[in-house]
Backbone as numpy.savetxt, mean C-alpha at the origin, in Angstrom:
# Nx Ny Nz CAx CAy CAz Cx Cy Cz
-7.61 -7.49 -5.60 -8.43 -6.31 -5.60 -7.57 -5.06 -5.60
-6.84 -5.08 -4.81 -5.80 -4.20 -4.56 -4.83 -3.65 -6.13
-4.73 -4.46 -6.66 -3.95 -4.49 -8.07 -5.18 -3.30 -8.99
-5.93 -4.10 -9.01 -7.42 -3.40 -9.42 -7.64 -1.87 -9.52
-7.37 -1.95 -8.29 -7.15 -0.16 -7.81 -6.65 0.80 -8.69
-4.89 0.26 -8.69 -4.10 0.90 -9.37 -4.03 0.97 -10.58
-5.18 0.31 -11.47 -5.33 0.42 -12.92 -5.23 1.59 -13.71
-6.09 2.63 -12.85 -5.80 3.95 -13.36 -4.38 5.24 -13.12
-3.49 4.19 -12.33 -2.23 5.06 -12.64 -1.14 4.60 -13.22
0.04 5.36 -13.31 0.98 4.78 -14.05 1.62 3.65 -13.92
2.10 3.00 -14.79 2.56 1.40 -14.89 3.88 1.29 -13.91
4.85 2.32 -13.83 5.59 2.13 -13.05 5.56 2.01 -11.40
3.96 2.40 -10.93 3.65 2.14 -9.62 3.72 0.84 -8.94
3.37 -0.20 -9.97 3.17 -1.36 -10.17 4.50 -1.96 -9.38
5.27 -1.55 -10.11 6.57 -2.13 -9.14 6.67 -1.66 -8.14
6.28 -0.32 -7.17 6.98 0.03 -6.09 5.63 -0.66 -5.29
4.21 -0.81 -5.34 3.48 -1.17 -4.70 4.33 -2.75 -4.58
4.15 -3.68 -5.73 4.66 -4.84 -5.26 6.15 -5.05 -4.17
6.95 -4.10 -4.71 8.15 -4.36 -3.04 7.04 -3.69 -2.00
6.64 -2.59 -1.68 5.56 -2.94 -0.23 5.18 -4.09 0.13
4.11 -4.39 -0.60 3.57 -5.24 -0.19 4.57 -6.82 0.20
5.88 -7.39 -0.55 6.00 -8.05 -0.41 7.35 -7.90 0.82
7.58 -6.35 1.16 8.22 -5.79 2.59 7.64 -6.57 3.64
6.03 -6.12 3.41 5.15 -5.71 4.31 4.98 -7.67 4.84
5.26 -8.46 4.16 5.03 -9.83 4.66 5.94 -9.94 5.13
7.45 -9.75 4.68 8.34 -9.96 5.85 8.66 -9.49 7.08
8.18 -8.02 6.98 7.95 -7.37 8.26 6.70 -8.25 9.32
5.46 -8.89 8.56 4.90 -9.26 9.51 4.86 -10.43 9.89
6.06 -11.41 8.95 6.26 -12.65 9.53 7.14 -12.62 10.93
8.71 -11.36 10.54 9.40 -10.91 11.88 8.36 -10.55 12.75
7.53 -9.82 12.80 6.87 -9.16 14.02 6.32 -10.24 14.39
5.54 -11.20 14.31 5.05 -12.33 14.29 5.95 -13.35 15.67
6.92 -13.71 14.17 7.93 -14.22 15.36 8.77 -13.75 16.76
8.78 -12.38 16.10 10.12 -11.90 17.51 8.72 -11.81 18.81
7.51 -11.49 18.23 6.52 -11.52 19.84 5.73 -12.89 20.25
6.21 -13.83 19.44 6.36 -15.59 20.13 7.89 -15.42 20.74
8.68 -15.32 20.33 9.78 -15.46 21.13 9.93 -14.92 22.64
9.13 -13.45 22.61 8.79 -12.79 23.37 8.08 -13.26 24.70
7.43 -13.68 24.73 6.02 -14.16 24.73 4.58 -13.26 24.64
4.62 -12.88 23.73 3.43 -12.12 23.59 2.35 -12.53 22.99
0.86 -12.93 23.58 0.34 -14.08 22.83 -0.58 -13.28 21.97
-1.21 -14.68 20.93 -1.59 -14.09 19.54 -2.66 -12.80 19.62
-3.54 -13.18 20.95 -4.41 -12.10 21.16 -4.34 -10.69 21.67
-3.56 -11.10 22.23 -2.57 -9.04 22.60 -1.58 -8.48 21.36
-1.58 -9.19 20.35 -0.43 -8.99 19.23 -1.74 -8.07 18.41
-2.90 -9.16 18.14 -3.91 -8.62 17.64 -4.71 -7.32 17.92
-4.53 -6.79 19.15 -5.36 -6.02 19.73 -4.46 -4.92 19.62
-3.46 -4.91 19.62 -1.54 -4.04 19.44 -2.15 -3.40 18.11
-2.40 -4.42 17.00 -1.79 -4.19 15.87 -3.36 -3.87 14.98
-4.75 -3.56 15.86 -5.77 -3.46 15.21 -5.61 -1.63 14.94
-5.21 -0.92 15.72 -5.44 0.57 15.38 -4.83 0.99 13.47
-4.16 -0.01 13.11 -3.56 0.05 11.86 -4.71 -0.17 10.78
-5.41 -0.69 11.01 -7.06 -0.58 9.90 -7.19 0.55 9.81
-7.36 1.10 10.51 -7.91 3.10 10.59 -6.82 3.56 9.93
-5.18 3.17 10.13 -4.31 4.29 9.43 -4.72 3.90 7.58
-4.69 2.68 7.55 -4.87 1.88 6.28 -6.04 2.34 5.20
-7.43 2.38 6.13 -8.28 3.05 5.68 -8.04 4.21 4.93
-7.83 5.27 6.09 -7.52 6.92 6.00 -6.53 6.84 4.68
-5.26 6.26 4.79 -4.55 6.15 3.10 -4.96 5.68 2.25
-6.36 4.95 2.05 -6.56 4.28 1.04 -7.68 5.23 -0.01
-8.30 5.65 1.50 -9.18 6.94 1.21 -8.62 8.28 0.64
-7.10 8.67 1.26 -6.69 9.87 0.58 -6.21 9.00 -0.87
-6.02 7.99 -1.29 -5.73 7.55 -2.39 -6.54 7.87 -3.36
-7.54 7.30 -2.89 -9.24 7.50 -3.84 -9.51 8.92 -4.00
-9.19 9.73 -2.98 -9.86 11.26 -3.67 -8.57 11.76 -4.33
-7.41 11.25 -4.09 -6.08 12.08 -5.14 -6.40 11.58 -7.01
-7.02 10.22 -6.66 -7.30 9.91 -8.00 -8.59 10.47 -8.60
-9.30 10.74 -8.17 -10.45 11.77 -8.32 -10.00 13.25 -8.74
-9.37 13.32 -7.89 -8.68 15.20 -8.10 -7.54 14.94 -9.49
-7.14 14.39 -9.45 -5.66 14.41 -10.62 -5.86 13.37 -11.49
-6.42 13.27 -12.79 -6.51 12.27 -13.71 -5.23 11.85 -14.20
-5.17 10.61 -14.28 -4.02 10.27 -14.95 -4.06 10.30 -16.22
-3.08 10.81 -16.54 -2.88 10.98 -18.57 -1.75 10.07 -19.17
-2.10 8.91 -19.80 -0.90 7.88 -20.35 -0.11 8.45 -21.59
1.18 7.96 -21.03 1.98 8.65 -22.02 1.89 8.73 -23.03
1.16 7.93 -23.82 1.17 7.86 -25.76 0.09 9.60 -25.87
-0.50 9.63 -24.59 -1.41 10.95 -24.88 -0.26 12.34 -24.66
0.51 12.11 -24.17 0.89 13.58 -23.35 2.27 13.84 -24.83
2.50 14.96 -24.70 3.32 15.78 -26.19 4.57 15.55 -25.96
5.87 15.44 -26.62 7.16 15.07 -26.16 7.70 15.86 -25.36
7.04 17.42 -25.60 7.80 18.77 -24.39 7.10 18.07 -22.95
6.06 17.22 -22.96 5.80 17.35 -21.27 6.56 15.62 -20.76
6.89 14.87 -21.42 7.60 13.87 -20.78 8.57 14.12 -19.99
8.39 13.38 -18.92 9.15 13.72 -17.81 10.40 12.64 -17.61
């Protein structure tokens, strides 16, 4: 779904979303593990790590209205003076 999203922007996003996301599993396999090692059990890890829906939301939401406000224009459209 997530891929989905990003249909309407540029192709090169594509790659920096995929290293996130595939950061974002190793970060939460470490976090995972280092608070078993810890002992921090699964249900206080969960309750730690629920306020992050709301940040997730709120960015996903300023995502949606930046793409609303700023159309994306694909390059075969835009003139050779504006390539960046």
């Amino acid at each position: 779904m997530f891929l989905g999203f990003l249909k309407g922007y540029p192709s090169e996003l594509i790659g920096d979303v995929s290293t996130g996301t595939g950061f974002a599993g190793i970060f939460a396999t470490g976090t995972l593990l280092g608070s078993k090692a810890i002992g921090i059990s699964s249900q206080y890890l969960f309750f730690m790590e629920m306020p992050t829906i709301i940040i997730y939301f709120c960015a996903f939401k300023w995502l949606c209205d930046q793409k609303k406000l700023y159309k994306f224009v694909p390059d075969e459209k835009r003139s050779n003076n504006e390539k960046v």
